[in-house]
Steps between C-alpha positions, in 0.01 A plus 500: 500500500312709719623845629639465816702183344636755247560781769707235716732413192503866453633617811709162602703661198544789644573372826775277370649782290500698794704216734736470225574834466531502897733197501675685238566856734562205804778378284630845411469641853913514594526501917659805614865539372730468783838438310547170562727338236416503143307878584800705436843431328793643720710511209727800557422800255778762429551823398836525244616796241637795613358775726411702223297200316418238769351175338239301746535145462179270642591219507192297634354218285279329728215541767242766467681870541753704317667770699516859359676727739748231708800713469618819679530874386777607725634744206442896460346482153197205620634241274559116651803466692658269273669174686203565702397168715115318426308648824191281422518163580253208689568308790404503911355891560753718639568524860727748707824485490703771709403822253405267173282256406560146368272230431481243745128529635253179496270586203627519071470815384647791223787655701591884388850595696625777292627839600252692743632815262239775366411415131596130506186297364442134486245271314419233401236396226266180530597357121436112474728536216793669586763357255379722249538782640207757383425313220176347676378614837270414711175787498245528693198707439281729730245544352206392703752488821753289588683487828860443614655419838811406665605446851832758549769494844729751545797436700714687646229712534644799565573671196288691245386226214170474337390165346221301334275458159592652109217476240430617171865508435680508167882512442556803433198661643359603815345227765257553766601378848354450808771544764517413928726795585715428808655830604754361738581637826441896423221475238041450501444180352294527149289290304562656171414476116796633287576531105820276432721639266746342272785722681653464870314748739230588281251379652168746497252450818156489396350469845626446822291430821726500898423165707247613770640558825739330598520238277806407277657272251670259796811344391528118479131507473296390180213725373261436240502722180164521267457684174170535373513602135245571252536666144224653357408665159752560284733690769421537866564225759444510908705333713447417886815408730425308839717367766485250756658373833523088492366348835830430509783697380754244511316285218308622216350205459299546867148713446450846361361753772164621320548827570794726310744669610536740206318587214560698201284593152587676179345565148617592234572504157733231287643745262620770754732655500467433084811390436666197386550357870090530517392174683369223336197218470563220460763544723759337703520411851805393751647619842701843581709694755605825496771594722469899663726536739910661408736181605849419427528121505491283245208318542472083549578276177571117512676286662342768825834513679508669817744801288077596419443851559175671540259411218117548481396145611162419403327157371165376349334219519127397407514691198120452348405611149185450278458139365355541073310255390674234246399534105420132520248558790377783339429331182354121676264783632427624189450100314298398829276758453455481146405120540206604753368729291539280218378213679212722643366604130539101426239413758263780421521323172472163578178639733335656243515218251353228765251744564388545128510072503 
């Protein structure tokens, strides 16, 4: 067998190795998550106990996310209200309703309608095994650079909330999110990259950059959310914020407007402040909103009555996350090209010996 005969089994090896591995990603590559049925299990969770040791209760065995902060802290001490309703469920986005919000829009999405009160939280985790609680989570790793995005709406639009991405999250540690902050009526709209920590309003801003000019965080319009993250070394990441206007508002499944609206950058180190709520690689990713503005109603739980008072009424949908390669994919990869080599050495052999003939 001459050379170029061997070169072509060579590299058709490769090439095949390479389309399998391709069709592999294709097969891994989940469309956006818009919390359709099956994404998210609206199984209430609860918060029981007593006031002075609340127990939370998640309840969700199914879909892909686990919800850490669904409850409210409406108490002096910043424990869990206990009896507190599940503020996190999906369903249509949320749409005005008098002073509240309540789903009922035309697109599925995660619905957050708890209290609009300083120090309430809310998050949810991406976890494609949720029945076990922390047991196994789903961890994704930045280094090398991954990237996040969601498409957020805020509705009614007019009071201070701040929502969008959490990575490199750890129960009980810190998280790193990248937040659209909609200061109402009286407020500069923000993109913003905060600490999230494990307590109600203690949330540390890492860098915050005002909308130019005029612009602001619209309500009943969706915006596009990036993250760019990248880990590297043993301790330092970078991450990069972007936001963007949809062609049109109304539907964030229309166009993205190339150019941002808002951008915001931070580095930093994963082990500051050097405690134990230091953030954390592999990490976890899901969806947050941080409420910042001193109401007293009691927020919007299920069934959505009209007795709803003011809540913080946001939703996500398109929520896009790295894709991993499969172990199986990775190791046909591995077989395929151990067989072209293999096969490559077997015709320089078989070449040699006609040529000694």
């Amino acid at each position: 067998m001459n050379r170029a005969k061997r070169a072509l089994i060579y590299f058709s090896s490769l090439t095949l190795a390479a389309s399998l591995i391709g069709y592999a990603n294709r097969q891994a590559q989940a469309l956006p998550i818009t919390f359709a049925p099956g994404n998210y299990d609206n199984t209430f969770n609860t918060v029981t106990g007593t006031q002075a040791a609340p127990v939370l209760n998640n309840n969700q065995t199914t879909g892909m996310f686990r919800d850490v902060f669904w409850w409210s802290d409406r108490s002096s001490n910043g424990l869990p209200l206990v009896g507190s309703p599940d503020y996190i469920n999906s369903g249509p986005n949320v749409i005005n309703s008098g002073n509240h919000a309540v789903p009922g829009g035309s697109f599925t999405a995660l619905n957050f309608t708890g209290p609009a009160r300083v120090g309430d939280n809310y998050l949810s985790i991406l976890d494609k095994t949720p029945a076990d609680g922390t047991a196994t989570k789903t961890l994704f790793n930045a280094v090398g650079g991954i990237t996040i995005s969601t498409d957020v709406l805020f509705t009614p639009g007019q009071h201070h909330v701040a929502a969008g991405i959490v990575a490199l999250y750890n129960e009980g540690q810190d998280g790193l999110g990248l937040l659209a902050d909609n200061g109402g009526g009286n407020n500069p709209d923000h993109s913003q990259l905060i600490l999230v920590f494990q307590s109600g309003g203690q949330n540390t801003s890492l860098a915050s950059v005002a909308l130019p000019g005029l612009t602001t965080f619209s309500a009943d319009t969706w915006y596009r959310v990036t993250l760019d993250l990248n880990v590297t070394g043993p301790d330092s990441y970078s991450a990069n914020g972007t936001f963007q206007n949809h062609v049109n508002g109304a539907d964030p499944t229309s166009a993205l407007v190339v150019a941002p609206i808002g951008t915001v950058s931070f580095s930093g180190s994963l082990s500051n402040p050097g405690n134990a709520l230091d953030l954390t690689n592999p990490g976890e990713v899901g969806l947050m909103v941080t409420a910042n503005e001193s109401l007293t109603g009691v927020g919007c739980p299920p069934p959505f009555t009209g007795t709803c008072t003011d809540n913080v009424g946001v939703s996500f949908t398109n929520f896009n996350v790295p894709t991993q390669v499969s172990e199986p994919a990775s190791l046909l990869l591995f077989g395929l090209g151990l067989l072209a080599v293999a096969g490559f050495r077997k015709s320089t052999r078989e070449c040699k010996k006609w040529s000694e003939v």
